[in-house]
Structure formats: structure tokens, C-alpha cells
N, C-alpha and C positions, 0 to 999 in steps of 0.2 A: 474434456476439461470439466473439473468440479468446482463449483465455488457456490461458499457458504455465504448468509446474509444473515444476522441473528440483531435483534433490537431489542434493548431494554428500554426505550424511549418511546414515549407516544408520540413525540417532536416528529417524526419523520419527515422528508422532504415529500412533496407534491410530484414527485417523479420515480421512477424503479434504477431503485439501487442496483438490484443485482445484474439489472441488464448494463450499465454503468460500470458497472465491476471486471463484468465480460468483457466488455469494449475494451477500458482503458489496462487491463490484465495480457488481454491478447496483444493488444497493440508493443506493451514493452517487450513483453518476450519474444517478439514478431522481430524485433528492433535489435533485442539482444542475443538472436538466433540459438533461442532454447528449442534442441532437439527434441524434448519430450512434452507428454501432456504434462496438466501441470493439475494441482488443485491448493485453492486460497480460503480463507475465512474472513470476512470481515465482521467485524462487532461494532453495531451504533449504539452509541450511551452518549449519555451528560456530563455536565464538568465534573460532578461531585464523584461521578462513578472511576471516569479520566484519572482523573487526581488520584482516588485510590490504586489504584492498577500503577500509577505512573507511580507511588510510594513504597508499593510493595515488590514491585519487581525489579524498581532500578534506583529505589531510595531517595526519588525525587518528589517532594511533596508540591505538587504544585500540576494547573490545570497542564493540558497541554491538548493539541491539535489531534494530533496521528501517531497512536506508537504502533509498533513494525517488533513481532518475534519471530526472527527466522526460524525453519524448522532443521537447518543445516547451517555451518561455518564454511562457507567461502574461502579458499585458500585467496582466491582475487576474485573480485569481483565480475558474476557472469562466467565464473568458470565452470562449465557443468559437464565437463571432461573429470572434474575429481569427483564430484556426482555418484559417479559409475562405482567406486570404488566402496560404496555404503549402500550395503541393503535397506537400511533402517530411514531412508533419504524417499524411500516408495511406497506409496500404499499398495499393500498386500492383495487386497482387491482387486484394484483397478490398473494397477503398475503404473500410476499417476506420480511425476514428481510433488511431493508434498513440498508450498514453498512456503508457509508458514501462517501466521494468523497477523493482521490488524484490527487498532482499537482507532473509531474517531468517533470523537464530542460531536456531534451537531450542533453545540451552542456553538463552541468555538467557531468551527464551519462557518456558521450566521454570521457570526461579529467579524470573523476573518474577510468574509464575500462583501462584506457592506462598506470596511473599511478599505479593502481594494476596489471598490467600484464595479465590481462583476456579479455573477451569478451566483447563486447556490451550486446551480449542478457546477460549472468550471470549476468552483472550490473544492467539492469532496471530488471531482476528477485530478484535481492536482495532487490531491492529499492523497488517490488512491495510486497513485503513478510515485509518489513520494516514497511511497510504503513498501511498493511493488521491486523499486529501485532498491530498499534497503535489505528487502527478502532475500533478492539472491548478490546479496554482495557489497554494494555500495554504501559508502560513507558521502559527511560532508563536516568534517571536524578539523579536517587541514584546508585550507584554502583553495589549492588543486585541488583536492575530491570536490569540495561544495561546484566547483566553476564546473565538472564533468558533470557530475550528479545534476543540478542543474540549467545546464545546457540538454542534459537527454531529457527531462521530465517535460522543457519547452519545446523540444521537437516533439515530441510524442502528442503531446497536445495540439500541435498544429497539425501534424499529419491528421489527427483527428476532428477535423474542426472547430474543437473546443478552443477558443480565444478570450481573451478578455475585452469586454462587450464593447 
């Protein structure tokens, strides 16, 4: 397994990201019984950077928590049976499934963890299980997806003993 950490932020949290990443990366695909290795990116920035990203790639001008670009289209969600049929879905190197790249704000992160009452690290754990869930597949824009989508992100978390404090 490969996974990237890259920060434009001197904000960083007080703990390792990327081992964080490992954790809650393994743990979904663990969950969502992905046969292959896999490999992720995550990108820490700020709001101001957020907001750009979030303006230029999906036309929304405005801060946000977590975005999620998969590096494949899901026929359904978790199906890594169609996988198979794209070269372009591996790295050439490593024959790692590529599952895409996420962006989180750390500000957001902060204000998000202090207004739910929790940690830092539980926050960017949720946000990166968030992400992870959207990489290979999953929505949360009809009501059924949100309740599944989040129903797995809160199992995942418990199996890990990340809880809210």
C-alpha cells in the first residue's frame, strides 16, 4: 500500500497524519473487501486553498471540509470486479489500485471537532473514511446512500476505536 501526505499548511495537527491515513484507509477497504493493494493522496490545506479547489473543479465557490476525486467511476459502489477491466485504474509500477486523491481544510477540521465535541484526530479520521468511502464508489446525495454511506464510515470508526470522546 502507497499513501501520499502532502501539506501546504504549517497548521498541522500534533499527531501523524499519514499513519492515520493507513489506519482508517485499511480499515475501509478491510470492510469493503478490496482484493488489491491500493494507493491514496491526501492533501492538507486551508480554507482559502479548499475553496479554490472546491471552485475550480466542481464550480462551488465556497469552503468546505473533505473533497474526494476518485481516480475511477464505479459502476456501484465497491465494485472492484469492474476494476479489472481498466489498465489505467493501476499503477504501472507497483500494480497498486490507484483510488484517488483527497483535499481536507484543517481549519475546517478544527471548527468541525470543537463544534461536535471531539478530537482533532476523530475529525480528520471521519473526514478520511469519508473520502475513502467516496473514492471507490459511494454517494450520499439521495437519502439511502447518505443512511449506508454513513452507517459504514460509523462502523469503521468503532472498529477502530476512534469514538467520539
Amino acid at each position: 500500500m502507497t499513501f501520499y501526505v502532502e501539506s501546504e499548511t504549517d497548521d498541522m495537527p500534533d499527531f501523524d497524519v499519514e499513519d492515520l491515513l493507513k489506519k482508517v484507509t485499511l480499515e475501509v477497504l478491510d470492510t469493503e473487501q478490496c482484493p488489491y493493494e491500493a494507493s491514496v493522496s491526501l492533501l492538507m490545506t486551508d480554507d482559502e486553498a479548499i475553496r479554490e479547489i472546491n471552485r475550480e473543479q466542481r464550480g462551488k465557490d465556497a469552503v468546505t471540509d473533505v473533497l474526494s476525486f476518485p481516480a475511477f467511476e464505479y459502476p456501484k459502489p465497491a465494485d472492484f470486479e469492474a476494476v479489472e477491466q481498466y489498465d489505467d485504474c493501476f499503477d504501472p509500477d507497483t500494480g497498486e489500485l490507484l483510488l484517488g486523491d483527497m483535499v481536507i481544510s484543517i481549519n475546517c477540521a478544527k471548527r468541525q471537532a470543537e463544534s461536535y465535541g471531539h478530537t482533532l484526530y476523530r475529525e480528520i479520521a471521519f473526514l478520511i473514511a469519508h473520502s475513502v468511502l467516496h473514492l471507490i464508489g459511494y454517494d450520499h446525495m439521495e437519502p439511502d446512500e447518505e443512511k449506508v454511506m454513513f452507517e459504514k464510515q460509523d462502523r469503521i470508526l468503532e472498529r477502530l476505536c476512534i469514538t467520539r470522546d
